[in-house]
C-alpha positions as CSV (number, residue, x, y, z in Angstrom):
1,X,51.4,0.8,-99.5
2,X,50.3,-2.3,-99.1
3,X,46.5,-1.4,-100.8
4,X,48.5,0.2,-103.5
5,X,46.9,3.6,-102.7
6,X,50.5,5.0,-102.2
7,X,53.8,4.2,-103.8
8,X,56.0,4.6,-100.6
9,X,55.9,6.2,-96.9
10,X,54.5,9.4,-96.5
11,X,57.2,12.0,-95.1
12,X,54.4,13.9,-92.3
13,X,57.1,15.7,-90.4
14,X,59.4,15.9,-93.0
15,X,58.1,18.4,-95.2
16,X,57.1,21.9,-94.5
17,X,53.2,21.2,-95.5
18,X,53.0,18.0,-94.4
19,X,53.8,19.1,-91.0
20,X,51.9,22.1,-90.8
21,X,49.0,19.9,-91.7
22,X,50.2,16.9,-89.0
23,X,50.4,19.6,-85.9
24,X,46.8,20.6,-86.9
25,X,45.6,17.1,-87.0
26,X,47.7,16.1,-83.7
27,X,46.2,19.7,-81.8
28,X,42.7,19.2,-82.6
29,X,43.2,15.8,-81.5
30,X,44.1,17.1,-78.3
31,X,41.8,19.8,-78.2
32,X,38.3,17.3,-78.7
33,X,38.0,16.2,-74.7
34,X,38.2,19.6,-73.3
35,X,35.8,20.8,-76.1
36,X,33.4,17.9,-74.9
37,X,33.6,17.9,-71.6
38,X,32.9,22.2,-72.0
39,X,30.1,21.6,-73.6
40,X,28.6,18.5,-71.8
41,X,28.5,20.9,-69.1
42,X,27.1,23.7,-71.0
43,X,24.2,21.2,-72.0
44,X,23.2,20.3,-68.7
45,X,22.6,23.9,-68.0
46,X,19.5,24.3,-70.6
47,X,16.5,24.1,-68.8
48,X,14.5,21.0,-69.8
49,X,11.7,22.2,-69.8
50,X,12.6,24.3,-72.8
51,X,12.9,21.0,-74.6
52,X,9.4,19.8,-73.1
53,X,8.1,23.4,-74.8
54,X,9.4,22.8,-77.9
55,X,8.4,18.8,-78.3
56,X,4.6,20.1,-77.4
57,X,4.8,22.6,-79.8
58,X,5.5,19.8,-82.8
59,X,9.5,20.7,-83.0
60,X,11.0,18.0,-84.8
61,X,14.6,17.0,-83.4
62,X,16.2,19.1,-85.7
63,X,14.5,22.6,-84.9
64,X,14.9,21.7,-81.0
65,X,18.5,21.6,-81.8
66,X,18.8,24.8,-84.2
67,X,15.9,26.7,-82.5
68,X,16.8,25.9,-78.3
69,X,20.1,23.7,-77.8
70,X,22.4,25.9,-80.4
71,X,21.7,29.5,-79.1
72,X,21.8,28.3,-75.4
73,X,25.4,26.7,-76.2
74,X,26.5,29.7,-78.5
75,X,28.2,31.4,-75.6
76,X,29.6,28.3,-74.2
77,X,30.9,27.8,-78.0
78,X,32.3,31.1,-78.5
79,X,34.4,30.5,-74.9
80,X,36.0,27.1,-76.1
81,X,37.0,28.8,-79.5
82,X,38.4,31.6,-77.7
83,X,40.9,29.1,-75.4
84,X,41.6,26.9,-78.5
85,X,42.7,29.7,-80.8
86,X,44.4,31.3,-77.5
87,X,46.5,28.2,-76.5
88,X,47.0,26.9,-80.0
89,X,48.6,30.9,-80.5
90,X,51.1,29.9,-77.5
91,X,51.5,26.2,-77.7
92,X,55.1,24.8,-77.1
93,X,54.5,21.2,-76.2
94,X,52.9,19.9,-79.5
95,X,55.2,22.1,-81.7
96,X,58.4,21.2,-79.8
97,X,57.9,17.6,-79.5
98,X,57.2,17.3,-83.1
99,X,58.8,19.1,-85.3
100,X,61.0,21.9,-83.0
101,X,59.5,24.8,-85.3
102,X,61.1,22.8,-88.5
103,X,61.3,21.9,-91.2
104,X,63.1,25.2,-92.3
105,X,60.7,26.8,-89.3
106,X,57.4,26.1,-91.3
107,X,56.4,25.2,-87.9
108,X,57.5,27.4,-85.2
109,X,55.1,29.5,-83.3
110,X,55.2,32.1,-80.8
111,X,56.6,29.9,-78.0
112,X,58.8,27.8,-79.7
113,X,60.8,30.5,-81.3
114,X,61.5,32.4,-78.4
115,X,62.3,29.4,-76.0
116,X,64.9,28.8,-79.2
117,X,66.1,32.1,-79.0
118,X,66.2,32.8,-75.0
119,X,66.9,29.6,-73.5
120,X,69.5,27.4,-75.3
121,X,71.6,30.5,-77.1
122,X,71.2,31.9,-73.9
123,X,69.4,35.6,-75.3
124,X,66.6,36.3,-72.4
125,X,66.0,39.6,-73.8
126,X,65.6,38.5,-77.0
127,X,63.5,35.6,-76.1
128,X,61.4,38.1,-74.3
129,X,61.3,40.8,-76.8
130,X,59.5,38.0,-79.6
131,X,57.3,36.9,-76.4
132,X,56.0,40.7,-76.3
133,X,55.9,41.1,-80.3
134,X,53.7,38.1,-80.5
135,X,51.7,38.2,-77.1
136,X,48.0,37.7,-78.0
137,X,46.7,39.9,-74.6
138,X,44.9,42.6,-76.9
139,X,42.0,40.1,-76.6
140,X,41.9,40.6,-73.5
141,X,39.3,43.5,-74.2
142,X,37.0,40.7,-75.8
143,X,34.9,40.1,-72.6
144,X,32.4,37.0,-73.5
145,X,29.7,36.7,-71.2
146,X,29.6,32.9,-70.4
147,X,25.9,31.9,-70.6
148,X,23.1,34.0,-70.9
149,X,19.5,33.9,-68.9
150,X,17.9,30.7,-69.7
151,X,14.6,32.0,-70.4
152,X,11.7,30.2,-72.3
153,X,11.3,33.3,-74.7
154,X,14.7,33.0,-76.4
155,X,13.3,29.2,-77.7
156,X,9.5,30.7,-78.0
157,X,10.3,33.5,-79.6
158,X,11.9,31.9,-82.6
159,X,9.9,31.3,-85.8
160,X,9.4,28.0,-87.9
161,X,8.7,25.6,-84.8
162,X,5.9,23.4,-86.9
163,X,5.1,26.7,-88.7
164,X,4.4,28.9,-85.6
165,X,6.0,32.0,-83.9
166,X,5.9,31.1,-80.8
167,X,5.7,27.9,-78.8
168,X,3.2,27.2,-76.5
169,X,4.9,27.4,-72.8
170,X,1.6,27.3,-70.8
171,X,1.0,25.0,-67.7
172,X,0.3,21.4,-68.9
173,X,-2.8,19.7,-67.3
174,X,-3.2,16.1,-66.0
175,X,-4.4,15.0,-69.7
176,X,-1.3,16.5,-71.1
177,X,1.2,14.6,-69.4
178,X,4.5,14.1,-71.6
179,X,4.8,10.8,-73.1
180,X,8.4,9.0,-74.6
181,X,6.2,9.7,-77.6
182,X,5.5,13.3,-77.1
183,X,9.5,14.2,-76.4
184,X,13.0,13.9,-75.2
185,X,15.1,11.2,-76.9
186,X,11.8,9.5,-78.7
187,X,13.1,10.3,-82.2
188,X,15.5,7.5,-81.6
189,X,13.1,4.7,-81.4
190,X,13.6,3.3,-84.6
191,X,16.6,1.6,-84.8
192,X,18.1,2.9,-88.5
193,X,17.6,5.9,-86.7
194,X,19.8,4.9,-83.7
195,X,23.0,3.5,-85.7
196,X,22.9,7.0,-88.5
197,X,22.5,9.9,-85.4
198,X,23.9,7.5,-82.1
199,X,25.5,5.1,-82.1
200,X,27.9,6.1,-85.9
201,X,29.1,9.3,-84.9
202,X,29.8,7.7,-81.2
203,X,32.0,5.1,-83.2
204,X,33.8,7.4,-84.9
205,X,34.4,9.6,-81.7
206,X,35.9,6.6,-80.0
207,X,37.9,5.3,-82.8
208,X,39.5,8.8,-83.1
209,X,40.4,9.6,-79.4
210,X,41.2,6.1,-78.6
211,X,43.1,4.9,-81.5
212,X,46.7,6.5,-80.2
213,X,45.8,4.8,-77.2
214,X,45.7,1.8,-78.9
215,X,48.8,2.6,-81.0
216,X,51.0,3.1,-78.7
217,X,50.1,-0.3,-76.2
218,X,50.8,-2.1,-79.4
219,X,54.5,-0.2,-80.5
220,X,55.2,-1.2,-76.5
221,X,55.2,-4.7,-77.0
222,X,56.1,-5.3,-80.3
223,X,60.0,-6.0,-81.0
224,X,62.2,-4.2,-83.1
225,X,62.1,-6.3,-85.8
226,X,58.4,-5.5,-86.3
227,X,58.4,-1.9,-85.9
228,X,59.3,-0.9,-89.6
229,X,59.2,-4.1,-91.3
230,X,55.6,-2.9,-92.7
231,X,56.2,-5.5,-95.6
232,X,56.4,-9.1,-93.1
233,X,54.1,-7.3,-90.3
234,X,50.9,-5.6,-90.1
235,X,51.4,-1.9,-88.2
236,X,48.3,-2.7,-86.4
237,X,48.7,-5.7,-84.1
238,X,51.8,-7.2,-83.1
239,X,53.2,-10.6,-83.7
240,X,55.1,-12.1,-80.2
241,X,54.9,-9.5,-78.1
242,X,57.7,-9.1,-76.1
243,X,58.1,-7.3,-72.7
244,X,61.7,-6.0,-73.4
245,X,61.0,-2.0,-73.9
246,X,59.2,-2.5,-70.9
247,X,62.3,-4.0,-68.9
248,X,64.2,-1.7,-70.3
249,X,62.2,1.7,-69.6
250,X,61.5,0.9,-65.8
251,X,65.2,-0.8,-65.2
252,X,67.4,0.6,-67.1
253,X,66.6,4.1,-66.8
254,X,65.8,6.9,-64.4
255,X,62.1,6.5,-65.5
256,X,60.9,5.7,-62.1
257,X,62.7,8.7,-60.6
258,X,61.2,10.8,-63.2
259,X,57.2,8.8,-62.1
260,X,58.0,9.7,-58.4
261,X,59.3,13.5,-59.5
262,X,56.1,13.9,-61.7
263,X,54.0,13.0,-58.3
264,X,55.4,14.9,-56.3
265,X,55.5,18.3,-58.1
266,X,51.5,17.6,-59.1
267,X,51.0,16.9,-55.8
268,X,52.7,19.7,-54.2
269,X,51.9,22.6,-56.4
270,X,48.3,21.1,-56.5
271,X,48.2,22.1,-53.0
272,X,49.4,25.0,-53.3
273,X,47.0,26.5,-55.9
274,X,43.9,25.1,-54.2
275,X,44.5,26.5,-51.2
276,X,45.1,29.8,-52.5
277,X,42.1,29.3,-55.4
278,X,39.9,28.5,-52.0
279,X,40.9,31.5,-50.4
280,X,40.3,33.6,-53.6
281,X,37.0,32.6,-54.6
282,X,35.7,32.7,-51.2
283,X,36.5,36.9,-50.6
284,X,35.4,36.9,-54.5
285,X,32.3,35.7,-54.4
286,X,30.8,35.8,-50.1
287,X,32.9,38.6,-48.4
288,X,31.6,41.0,-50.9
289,X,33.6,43.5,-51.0
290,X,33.8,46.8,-52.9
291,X,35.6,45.4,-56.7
292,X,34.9,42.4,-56.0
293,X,33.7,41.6,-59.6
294,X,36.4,43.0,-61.4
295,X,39.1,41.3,-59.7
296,X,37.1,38.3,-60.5
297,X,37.2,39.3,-64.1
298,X,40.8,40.1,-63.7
299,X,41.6,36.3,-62.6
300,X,39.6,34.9,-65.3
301,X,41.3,36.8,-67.8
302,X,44.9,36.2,-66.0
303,X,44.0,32.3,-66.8
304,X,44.1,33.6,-70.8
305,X,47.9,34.2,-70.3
306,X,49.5,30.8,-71.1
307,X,52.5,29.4,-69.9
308,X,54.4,29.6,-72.8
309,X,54.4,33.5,-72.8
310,X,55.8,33.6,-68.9
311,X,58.3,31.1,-68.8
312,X,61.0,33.9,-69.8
313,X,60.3,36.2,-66.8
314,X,59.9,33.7,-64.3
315,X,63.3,32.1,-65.5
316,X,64.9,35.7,-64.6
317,X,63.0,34.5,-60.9
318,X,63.9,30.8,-60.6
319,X,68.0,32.1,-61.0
320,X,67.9,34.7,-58.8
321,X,66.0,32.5,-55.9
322,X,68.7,29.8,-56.3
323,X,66.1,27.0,-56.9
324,X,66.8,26.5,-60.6
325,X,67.0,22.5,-61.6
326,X,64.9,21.3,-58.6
327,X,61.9,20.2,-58.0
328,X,60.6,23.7,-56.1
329,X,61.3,26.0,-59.0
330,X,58.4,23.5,-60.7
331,X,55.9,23.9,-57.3
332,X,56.5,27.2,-56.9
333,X,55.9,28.4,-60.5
334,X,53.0,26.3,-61.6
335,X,51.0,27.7,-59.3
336,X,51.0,30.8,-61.9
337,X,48.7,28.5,-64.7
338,X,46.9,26.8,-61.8
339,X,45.6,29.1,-59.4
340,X,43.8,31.4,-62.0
341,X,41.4,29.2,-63.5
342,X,41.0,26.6,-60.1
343,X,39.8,30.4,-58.6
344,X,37.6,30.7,-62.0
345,X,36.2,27.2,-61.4
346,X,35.4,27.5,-57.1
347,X,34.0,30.8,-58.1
348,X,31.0,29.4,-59.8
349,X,30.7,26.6,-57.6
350,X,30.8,28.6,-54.4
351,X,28.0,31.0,-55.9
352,X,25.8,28.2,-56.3
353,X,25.8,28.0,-52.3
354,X,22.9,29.6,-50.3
355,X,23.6,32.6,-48.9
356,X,21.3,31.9,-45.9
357,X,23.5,29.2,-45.0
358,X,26.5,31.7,-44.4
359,X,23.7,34.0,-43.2
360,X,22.1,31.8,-40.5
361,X,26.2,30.8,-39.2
362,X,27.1,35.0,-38.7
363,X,23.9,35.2,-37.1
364,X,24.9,32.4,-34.5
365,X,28.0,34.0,-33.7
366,X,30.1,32.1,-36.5
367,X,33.5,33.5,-37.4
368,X,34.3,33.7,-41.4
369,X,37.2,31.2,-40.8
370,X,34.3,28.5,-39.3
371,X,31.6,29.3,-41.8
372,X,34.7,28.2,-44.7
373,X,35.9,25.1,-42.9
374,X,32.8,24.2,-41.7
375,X,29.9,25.0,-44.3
376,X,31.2,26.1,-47.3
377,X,34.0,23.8,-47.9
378,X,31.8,20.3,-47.3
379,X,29.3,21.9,-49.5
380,X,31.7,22.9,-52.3
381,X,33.5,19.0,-52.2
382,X,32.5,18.1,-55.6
383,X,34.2,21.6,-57.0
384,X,36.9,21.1,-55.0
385,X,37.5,17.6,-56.4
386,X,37.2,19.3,-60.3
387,X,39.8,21.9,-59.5
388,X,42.1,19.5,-57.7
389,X,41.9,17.2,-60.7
390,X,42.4,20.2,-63.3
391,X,45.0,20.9,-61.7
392,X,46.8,17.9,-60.6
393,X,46.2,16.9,-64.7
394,X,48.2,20.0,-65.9
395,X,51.0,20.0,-63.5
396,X,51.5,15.9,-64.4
397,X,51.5,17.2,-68.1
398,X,53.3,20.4,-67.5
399,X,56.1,21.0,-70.6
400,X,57.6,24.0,-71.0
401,X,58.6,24.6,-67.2
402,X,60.2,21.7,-66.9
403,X,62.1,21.5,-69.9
404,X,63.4,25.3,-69.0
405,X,63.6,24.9,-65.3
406,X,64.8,21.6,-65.0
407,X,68.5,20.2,-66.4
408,X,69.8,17.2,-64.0
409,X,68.4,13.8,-65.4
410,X,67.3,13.0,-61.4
411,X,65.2,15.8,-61.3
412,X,63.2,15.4,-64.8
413,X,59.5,14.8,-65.2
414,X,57.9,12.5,-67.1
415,X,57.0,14.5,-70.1
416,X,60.4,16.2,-70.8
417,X,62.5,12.9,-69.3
418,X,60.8,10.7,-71.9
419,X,61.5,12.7,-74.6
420,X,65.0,14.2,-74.1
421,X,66.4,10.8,-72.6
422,X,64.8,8.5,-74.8
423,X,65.5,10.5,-77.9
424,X,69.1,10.2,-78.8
425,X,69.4,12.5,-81.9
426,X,68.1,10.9,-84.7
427,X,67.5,7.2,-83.0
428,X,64.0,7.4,-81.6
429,X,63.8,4.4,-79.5
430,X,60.1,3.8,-80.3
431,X,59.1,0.9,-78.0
432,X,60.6,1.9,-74.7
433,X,58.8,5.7,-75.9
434,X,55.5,4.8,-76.7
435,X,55.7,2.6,-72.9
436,X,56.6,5.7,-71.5
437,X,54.0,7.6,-72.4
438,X,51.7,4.7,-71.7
439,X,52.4,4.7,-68.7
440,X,52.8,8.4,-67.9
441,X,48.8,8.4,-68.9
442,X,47.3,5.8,-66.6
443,X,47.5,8.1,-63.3
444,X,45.6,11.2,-64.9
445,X,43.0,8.4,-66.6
446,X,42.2,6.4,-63.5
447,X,41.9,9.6,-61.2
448,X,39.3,11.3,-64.2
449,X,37.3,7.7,-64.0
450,X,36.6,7.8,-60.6
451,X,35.4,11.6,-60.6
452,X,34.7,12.6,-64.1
453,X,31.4,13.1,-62.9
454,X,32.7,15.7,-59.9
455,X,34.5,17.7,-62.6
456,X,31.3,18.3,-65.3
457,X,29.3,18.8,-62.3
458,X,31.6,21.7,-60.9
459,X,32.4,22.6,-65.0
460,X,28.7,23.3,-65.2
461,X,29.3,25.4,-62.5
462,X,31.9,27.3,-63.6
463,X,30.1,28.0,-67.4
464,X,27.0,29.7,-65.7
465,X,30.0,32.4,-64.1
């Protein structure tokens, strides 16, 4: 308004396009560092020396991408898309927390409607019955095979490398040692170069996944006064801060309780699943047994069932054990997301073990119980750190459970306590939120900064499976 581009404040959530277009923006938002951090791993499983090849053979930058990198991260590709258009199918958190299926249900997906439907009116068939209409299982059927052979004829083989069918892939001699010149990154010598293919698009990529980051530290600190007068104050830094939504989140609500509650259900259903996931991807992938493969398939293709489609049925569990609006119905049911895809991750990672290891231990009279705590499990730290971080990342996030399972204010998670305790109808109490969630972040960001590089490493793992 103040550039005179727009005559007053644009209504995002307000109107039935607006906020179709506003839970797109806010989901792919969400969706870029799993996409990145799938295909970072996905790239450090092409061969470099299909790279080296193609640099010989006078492959500009461009044909080494289209020609080598792009088919060897097509399946890799085609797996992310699969989860994206899966989850964004069943999402509840995104939809719920901004717009509740409105306005005038322009919004509501799968989850949403029959969480309206079953849990509040109090219709658990019904809920269920628009759960099964809507369930997107059918694909299912659509196996994708996660990476194919890495083989120097499926870069070789392609035409228009300098002209040429085939690259030349023979055995370099002494006088035909690779230079920075010759290949690699050398294409990014010049510096023009550098700022148009580096170091812009990195901008950008920070400024977008950061700036929310940024956003919300500021509406933290700012006072009231500041936090619509757009007219005296610029929306983008803050004038005085004041610690006051701070104060007021950590002293004058249950938010603590809700910190330690958070911790302890990550950490205890964490547990839990790897256990379990350890136990699982060990028989899978060593013991050998008859079917072993397709029960592996089987638990890959149980992690495609979100939560949103099974909190109805295990709600129809949580009553009938007694443990509804505690902290156990939480541990004990997100195991059922967890497990699946922790199994999925240890699977590749435990393949990537020698076998002679485990061979040489049975030979000296090892039990399987010793050759798992002894050899397998030191070896397989790094993937064990990756699925206790997946893990302990979506049980800290975890919506939909705790919202259904959980009705005490004591007892609350972060996630569902910020939003229903904070949010008083229509008074949205913007500072002490935006702290909230601030804080709610720091634990999952500095446990993924200390071993961001254990989870691509066991990632790149999990893509070869």
């Amino acid at each position: 308004m103040q550039l005179g581009i727009i005559d007053g404040p644009i209504n995002f959530l307000g109107d039935p396009n607006n906020a179709r277009a506003s839970v797109i923006a806010a989901n792919v938002w969400r969706g870029i560092p799993f996409v990145a951090i799938s295909l970072l791993a996905g790239l450090q499983t092409i061969p470099a020396s299909l790279q080296e090849a193609a640099s010989l053979d006078g492959a500009t930058s461009w044909q080494r991408f289209r020609y080598v990198t792009l088919p060897m991260l097509t399946p890799i590709i085609a797996v992310v898309m699969t989860f994206s258009v899966l989850f964004t199918f069943t999402d509840f958190q995104l939809i719920y927390v901004l717009t509740k299926g409105g306005p005038v249900n322009a919004t509501h997906l799968m989850a949403t409607l029959s969480f309206q439907r079953g849990i509040p009116g109090g219709q658990l068939g019904e809920g269920g019955g628009d759960r099964r209409r809507h369930d997107p299982l059918p694909a299912r059927r659509h196996h994708v095979q996660l990476l194919r052979p890495a083989t120097p004829q499926m870069a070789a083989g392609r035409p228009g490398l300098s002209g040429r069918t085939k690259m030349n892939t023979t055995t370099r001699t002494d006088d035909e040692v690779l230079t920075d010149t010759a290949e690699g990154m050398s294409y990014l010598n010049r510096l023009p170069r550098r700022i148009v293919v580096l170091y812009l698009p990195m901008a950008v990529f920070v400024f977008v996944l950061l700036f929310p980051f940024y956003w919300m530290a500021i509406t933290a600190v700012k006072p009231n006064a500041q936090l619509t007068d757009y007219n005296n104050y610029s929306p983008f830094w803050v004038v005085r801060p004041t610690l006051d939504h701070i104060k007021y989140l950590l002293f004058e609500t249950s938010y603590p309780g809700w910190l330690w509650n958070t911790m302890l259900v990550a950490v205890g259903s964490t547990i839990l699943s790897l256990a379990a996931s350890v136990f699982a991807a060990y028989a899978i992938e060593r013991v050998r047994f008859t079917g072993a493969r397709p029960v592996g398939l089987l638990i890959f293709l149980a992690y495609l069932v979100p939560p949103s489609i099974l909190f109805i049925p295990l709600a129809f569990i949580v009553f009938k054990f007694g443990i509804y609006d505690s902290k156990l119905a939480l541990i004990f049911t997100y195991p059922t997301f967890l497990i699946p895809f922790c199994t999925w991750l240890l699977m590749g990672y435990f393949r990537s073990i020698p076998f002679e290891l485990e061979e040489s231990a049975l030979v000296d009279g090892a039990t399987r119980w010793q050759i798992l705590v002894k050899i397998i499990l030191p070896l397989a730290v790094p993937g064990l750190i990756s699925a206790g971080i997946f893990a302990f990342t979506l049980s800290w996030n975890e919506f939909i459970y705790a919202l259904t399972f959980i009705q005490s204010s004591e007892n609350k998670t972060v996630p569902v306590g910020v939003l229903t305790e904070l949010v008083r109808g229509d008074v949205f109490e913007w500072g002490a939120l935006m702290a909230g969630a601030l804080f709610g972040s720091l634990p999952v960001v500095i446990l993924y900064s200390f071993f961001v590089d254990y989870y691509v490493s066991s990632m790149t793992g999990a893509v070869k499976e």
